[in-house]
MARMAR-369046 format. One record per residue: residue number from 1; residue in one letter; x, y, z negated of N, C-alpha, C in turn. Coordinates in steps of 0.2 Angstrom, whole numbers. Example, Ala and Ser with C-alpha at 12.3 -4.5 7.8 and 13.67 -1.06 7.14 Angstrom:
BEGIN
@num->1 residu->A npx->66 npy->-28 npz->-39 capx->62 capy->-22 capz->-39 cpx->66 cpy->-16 cpz->-39
@num->2 residu->S npx->64 npy->-11 npz->-35 capx->68 capy->-5 capz->-36 cpx->64 cpy->0 cpz->-39
END
This chain:
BEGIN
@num->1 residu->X npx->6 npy->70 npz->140 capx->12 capy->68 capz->137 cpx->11 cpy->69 cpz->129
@num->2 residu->X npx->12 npy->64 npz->126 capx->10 capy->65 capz->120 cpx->17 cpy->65 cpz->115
@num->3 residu->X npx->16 npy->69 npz->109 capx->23 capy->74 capz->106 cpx->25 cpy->71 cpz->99
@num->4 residu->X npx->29 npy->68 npz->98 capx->29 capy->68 capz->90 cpx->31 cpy->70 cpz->86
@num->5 residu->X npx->27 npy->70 npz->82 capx->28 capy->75 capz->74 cpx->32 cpy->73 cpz->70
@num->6 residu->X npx->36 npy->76 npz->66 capx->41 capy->74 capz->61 cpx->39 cpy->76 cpz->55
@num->7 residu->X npx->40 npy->73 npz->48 capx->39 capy->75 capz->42 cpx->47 cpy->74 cpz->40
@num->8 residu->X npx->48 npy->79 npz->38 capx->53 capy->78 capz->35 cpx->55 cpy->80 cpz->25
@num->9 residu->X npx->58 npy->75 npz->25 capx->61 capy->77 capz->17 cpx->70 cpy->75 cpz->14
@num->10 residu->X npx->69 npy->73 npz->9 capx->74 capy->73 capz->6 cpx->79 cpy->67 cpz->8
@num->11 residu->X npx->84 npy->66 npz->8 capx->89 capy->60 capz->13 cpx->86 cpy->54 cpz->7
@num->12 residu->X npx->84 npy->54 npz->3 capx->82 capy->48 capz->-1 cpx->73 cpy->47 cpz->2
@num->13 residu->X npx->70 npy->49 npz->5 capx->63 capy->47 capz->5 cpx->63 cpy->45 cpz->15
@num->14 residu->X npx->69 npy->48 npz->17 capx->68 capy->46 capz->26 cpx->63 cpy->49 cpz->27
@num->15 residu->X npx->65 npy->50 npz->34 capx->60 capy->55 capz->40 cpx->54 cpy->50 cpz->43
@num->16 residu->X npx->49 npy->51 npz->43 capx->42 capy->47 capz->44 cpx->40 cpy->51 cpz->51
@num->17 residu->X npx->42 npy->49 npz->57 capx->39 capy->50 capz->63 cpx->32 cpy->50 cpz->65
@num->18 residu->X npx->25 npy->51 npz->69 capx->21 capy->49 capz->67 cpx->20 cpy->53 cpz->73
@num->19 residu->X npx->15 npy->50 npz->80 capx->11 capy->54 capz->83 cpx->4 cpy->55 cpz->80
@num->20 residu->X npx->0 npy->59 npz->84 capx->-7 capy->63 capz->82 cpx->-9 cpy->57 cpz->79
@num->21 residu->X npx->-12 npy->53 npz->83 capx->-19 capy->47 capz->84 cpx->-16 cpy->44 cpz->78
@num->22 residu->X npx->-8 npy->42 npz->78 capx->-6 capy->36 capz->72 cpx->-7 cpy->39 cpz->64
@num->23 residu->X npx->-8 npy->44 npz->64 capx->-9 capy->49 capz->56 cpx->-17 cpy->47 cpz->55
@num->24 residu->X npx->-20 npy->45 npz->61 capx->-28 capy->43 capz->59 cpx->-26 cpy->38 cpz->55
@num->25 residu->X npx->-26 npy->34 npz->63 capx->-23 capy->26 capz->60 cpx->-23 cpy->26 cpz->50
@num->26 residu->X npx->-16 npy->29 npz->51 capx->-13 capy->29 capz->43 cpx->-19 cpy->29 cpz->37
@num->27 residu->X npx->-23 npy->35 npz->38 capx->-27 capy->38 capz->34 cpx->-34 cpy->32 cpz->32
@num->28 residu->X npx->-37 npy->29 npz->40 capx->-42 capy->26 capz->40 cpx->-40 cpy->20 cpz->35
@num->29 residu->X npx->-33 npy->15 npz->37 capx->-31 capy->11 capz->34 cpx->-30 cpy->10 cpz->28
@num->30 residu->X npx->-26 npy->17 npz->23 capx->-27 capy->17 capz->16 cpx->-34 cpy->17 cpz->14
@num->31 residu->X npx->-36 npy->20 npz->19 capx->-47 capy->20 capz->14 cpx->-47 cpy->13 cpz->13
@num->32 residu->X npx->-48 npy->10 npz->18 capx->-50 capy->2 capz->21 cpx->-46 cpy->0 cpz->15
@num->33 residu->X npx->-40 npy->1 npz->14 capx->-38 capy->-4 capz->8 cpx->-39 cpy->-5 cpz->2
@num->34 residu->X npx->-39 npy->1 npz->0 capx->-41 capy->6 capz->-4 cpx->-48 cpy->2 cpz->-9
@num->35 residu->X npx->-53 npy->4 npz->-4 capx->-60 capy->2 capz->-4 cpx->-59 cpy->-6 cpz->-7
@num->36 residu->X npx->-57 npy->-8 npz->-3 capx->-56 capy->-18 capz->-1 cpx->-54 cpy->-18 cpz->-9
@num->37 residu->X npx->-49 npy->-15 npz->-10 capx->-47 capy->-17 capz->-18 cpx->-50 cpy->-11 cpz->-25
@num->38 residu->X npx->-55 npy->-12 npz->-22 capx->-62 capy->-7 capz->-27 cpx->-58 cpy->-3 cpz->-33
@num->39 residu->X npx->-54 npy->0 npz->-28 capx->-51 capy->8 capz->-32 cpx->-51 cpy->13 cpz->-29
@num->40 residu->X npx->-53 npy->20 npz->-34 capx->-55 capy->26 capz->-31 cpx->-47 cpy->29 cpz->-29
@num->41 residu->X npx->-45 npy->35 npz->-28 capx->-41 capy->38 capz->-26 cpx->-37 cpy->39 cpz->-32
@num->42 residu->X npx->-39 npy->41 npz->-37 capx->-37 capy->43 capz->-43 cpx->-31 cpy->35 cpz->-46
@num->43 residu->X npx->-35 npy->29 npz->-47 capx->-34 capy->23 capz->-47 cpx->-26 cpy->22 cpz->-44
@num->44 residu->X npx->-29 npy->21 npz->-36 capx->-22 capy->21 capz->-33 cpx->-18 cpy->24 cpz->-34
@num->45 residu->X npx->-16 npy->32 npz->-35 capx->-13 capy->37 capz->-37 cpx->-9 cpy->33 cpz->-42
@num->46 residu->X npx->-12 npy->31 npz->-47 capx->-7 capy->30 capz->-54 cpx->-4 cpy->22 cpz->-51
@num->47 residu->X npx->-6 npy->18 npz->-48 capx->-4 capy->11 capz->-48 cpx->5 cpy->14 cpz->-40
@num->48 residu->X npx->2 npy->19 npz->-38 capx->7 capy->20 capz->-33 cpx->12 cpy->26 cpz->-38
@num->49 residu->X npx->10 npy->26 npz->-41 capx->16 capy->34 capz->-46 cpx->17 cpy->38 cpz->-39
@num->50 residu->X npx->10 npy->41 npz->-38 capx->7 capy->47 capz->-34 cpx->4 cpy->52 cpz->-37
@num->51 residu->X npx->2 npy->58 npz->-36 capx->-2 capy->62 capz->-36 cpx->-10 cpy->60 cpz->-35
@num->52 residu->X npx->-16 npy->62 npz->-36 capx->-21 capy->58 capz->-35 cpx->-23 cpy->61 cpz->-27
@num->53 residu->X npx->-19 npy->70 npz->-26 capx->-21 capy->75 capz->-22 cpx->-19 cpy->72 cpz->-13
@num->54 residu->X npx->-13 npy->69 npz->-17 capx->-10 capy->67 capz->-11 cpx->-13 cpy->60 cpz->-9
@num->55 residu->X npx->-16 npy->58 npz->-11 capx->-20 capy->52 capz->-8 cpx->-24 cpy->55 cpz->-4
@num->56 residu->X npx->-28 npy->60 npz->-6 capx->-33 capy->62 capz->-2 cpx->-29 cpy->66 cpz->4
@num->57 residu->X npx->-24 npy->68 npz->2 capx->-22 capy->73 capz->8 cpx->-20 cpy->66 cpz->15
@num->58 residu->X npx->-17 npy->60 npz->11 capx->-17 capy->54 capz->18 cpx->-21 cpy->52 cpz->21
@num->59 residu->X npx->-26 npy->50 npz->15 capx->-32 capy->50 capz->19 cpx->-36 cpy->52 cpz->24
@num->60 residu->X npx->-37 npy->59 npz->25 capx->-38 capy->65 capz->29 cpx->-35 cpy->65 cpz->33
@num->61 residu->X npx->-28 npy->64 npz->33 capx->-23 capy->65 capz->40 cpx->-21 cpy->72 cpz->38
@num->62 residu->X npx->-21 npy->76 npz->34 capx->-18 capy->82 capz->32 cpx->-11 cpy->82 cpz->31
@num->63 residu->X npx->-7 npy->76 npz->28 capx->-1 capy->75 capz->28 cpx->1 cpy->67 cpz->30
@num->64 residu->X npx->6 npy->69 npz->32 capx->11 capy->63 capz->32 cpx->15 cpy->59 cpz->27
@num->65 residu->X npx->14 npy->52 npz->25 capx->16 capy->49 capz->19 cpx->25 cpy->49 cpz->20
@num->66 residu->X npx->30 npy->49 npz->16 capx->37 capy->47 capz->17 cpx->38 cpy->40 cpz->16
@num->67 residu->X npx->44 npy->37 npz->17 capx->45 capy->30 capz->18 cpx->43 cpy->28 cpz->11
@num->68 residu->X npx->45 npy->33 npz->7 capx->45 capy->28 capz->-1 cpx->37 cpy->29 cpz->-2
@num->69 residu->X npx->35 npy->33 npz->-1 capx->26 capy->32 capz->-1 cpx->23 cpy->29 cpz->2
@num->70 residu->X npx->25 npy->26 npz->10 capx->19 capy->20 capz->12 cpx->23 cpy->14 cpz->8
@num->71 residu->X npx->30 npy->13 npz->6 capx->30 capy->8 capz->4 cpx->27 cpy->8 cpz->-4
@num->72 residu->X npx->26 npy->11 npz->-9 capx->24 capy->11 capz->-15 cpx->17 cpy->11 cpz->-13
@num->73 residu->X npx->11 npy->14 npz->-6 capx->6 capy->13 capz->-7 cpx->5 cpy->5 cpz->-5
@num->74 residu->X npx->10 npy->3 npz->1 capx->9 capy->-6 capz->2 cpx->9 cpy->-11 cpz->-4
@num->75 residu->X npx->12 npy->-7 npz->-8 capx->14 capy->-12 capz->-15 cpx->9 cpy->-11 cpz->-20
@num->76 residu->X npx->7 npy->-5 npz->-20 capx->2 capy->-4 capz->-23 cpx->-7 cpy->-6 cpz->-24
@num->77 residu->X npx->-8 npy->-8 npz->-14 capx->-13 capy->-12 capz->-12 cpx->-14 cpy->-20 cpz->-11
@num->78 residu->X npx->-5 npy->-21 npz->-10 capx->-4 capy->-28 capz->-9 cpx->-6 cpy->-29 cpz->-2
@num->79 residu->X npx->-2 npy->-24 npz->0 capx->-6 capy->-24 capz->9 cpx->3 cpy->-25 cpz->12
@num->80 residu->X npx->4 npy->-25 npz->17 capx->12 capy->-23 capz->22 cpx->8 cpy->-17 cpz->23
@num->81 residu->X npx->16 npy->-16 npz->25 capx->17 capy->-6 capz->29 cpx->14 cpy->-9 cpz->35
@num->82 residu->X npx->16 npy->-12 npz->38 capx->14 capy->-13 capz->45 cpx->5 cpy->-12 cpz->47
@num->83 residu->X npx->2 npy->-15 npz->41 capx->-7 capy->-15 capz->42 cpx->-6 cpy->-8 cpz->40
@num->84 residu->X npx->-2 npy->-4 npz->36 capx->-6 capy->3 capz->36 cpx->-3 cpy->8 cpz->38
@num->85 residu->X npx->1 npy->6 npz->43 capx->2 capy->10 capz->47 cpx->1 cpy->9 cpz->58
@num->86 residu->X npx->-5 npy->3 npz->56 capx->-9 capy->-1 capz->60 cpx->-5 cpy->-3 cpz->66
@num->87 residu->X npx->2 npy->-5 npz->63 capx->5 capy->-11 capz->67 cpx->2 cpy->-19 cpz->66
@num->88 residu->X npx->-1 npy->-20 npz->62 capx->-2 capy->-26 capz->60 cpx->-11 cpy->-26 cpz->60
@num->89 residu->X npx->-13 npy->-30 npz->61 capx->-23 capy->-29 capz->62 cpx->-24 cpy->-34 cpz->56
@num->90 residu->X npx->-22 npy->-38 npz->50 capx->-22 capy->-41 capz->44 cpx->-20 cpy->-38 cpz->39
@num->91 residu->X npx->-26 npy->-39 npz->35 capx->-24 capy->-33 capz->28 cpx->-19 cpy->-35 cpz->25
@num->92 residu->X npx->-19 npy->-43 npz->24 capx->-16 capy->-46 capz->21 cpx->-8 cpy->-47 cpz->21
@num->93 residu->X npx->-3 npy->-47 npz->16 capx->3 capy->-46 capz->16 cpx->6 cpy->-53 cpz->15
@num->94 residu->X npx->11 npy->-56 npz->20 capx->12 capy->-61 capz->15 cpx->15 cpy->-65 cpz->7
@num->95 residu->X npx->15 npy->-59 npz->4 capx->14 capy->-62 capz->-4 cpx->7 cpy->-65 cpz->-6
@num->96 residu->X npx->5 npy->-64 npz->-4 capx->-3 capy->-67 capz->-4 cpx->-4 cpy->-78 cpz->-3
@num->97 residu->X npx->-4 npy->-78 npz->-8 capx->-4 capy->-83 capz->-7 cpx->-9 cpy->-89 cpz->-9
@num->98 residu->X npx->-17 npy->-85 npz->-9 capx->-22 capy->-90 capz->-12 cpx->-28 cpy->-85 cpz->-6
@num->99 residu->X npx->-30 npy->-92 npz->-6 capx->-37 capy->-89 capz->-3 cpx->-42 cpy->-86 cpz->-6
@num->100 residu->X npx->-44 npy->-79 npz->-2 capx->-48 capy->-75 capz->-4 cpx->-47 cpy->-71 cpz->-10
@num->101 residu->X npx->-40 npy->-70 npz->-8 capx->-38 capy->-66 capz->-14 cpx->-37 cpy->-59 cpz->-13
@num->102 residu->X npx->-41 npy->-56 npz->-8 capx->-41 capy->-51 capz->-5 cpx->-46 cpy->-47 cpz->-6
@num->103 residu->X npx->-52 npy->-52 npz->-9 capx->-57 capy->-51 capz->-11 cpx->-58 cpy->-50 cpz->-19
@num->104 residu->X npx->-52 npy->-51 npz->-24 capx->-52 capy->-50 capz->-31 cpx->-50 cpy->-40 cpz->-31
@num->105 residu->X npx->-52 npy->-40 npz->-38 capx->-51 capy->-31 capz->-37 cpx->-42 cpy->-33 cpz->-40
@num->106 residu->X npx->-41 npy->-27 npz->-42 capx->-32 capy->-25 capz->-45 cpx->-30 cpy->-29 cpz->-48
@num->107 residu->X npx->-38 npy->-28 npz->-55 capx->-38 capy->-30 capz->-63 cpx->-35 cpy->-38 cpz->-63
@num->108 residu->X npx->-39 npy->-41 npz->-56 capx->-40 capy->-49 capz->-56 cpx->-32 cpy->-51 cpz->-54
@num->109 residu->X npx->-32 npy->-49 npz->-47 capx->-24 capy->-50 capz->-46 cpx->-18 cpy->-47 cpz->-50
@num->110 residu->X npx->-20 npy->-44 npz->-55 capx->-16 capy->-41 capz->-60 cpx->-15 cpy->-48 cpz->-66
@num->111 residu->X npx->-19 npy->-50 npz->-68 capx->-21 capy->-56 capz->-72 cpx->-19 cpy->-62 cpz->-71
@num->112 residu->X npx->-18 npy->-64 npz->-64 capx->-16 capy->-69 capz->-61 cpx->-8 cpy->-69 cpz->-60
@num->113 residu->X npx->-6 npy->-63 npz->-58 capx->2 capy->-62 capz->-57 cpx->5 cpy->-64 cpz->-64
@num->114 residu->X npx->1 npy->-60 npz->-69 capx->4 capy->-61 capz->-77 cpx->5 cpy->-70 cpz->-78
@num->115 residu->X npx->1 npy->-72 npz->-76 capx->-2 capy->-80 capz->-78 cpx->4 cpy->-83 cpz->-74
@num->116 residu->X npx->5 npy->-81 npz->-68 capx->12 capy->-82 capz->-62 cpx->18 cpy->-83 cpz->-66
@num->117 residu->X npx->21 npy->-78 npz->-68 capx->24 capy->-75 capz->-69 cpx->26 cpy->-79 cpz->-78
@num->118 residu->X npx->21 npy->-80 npz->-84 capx->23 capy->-84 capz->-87 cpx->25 cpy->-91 cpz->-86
@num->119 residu->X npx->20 npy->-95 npz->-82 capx->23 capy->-101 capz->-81 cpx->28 cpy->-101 cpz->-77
@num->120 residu->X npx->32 npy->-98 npz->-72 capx->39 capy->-95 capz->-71 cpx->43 cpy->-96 cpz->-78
@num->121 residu->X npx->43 npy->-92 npz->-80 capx->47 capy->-91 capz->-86 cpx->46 cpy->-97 cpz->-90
@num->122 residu->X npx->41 npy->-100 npz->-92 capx->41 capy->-107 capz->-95 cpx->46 cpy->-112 cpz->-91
@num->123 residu->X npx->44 npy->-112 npz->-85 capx->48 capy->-116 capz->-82 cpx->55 cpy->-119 cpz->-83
@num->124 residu->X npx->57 npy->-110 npz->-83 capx->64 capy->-107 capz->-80 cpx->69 cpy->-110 cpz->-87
@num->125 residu->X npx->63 npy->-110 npz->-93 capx->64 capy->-112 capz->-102 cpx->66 cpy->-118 cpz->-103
@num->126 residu->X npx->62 npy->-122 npz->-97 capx->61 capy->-130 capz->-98 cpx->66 cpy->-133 cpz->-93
@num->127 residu->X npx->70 npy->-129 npz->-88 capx->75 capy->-129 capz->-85 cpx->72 cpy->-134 cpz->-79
@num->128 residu->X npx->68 npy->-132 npz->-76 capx->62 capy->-135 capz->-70 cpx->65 cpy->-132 cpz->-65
END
């Protein structure tokens, strides 16, 4: 019989349940995404307004992340909660919306948001 662990915190972050094997899961998946989006630990940390300490500690499996940290690490890699917390077997999130865009680094998908994101606001100027 297998037992589940409970992290607990503060009524604003939610209880993250998690048996053994799934904290692997967890930890292997942010590497994998991690890596996919050629950023180190330090990287991710600042794009997640994390700790850099506590990246390594999820990666390892030494802690368990809170609701508001796999959501800020999902946003962070452009990934869903669900791939990394290996409900889902696709890295990909549906905001993703160009091909092989999973293969550009942060910088590049950073650049293209902006470029989004203008022509948006043009549009919205030009009442489109």
């Amino acid at each position: 019989m297998q037992f589940l662990r409970y992290r607990h915190s503060n009524i604003s972050r939610g209880v993250v349940s998690t048996s053994s094997g799934s904290n692997e899961v967890f930890g292997d998946r942010l590497r994998s995404a991690r890596e996919k989006r050629q950023l180190n630990q330090t990287e991710l940390a600042k794009l997640a307004k994390l700790q850099p300490s506590a990246i390594g500690h999820f990666e390892s499996g030494r802690r368990k992340p809170s609701f508001a940290n796999i959501r800020a690490l999902s946003k962070a890699l452009n990934v869903t909660s669900d791939f990394l917390l290996g409900r889902s077997s696709s890295m990909e999130g549906a905001a993703t919306a160009f091909r092989n865009a999973e293969n550009l680094s942060a910088s590049d998908r950073e650049s293209i948001q902006l470029m989004i994101d203008t022509l948006s606001k043009r549009n919205q100027e030009k009442g489109d």
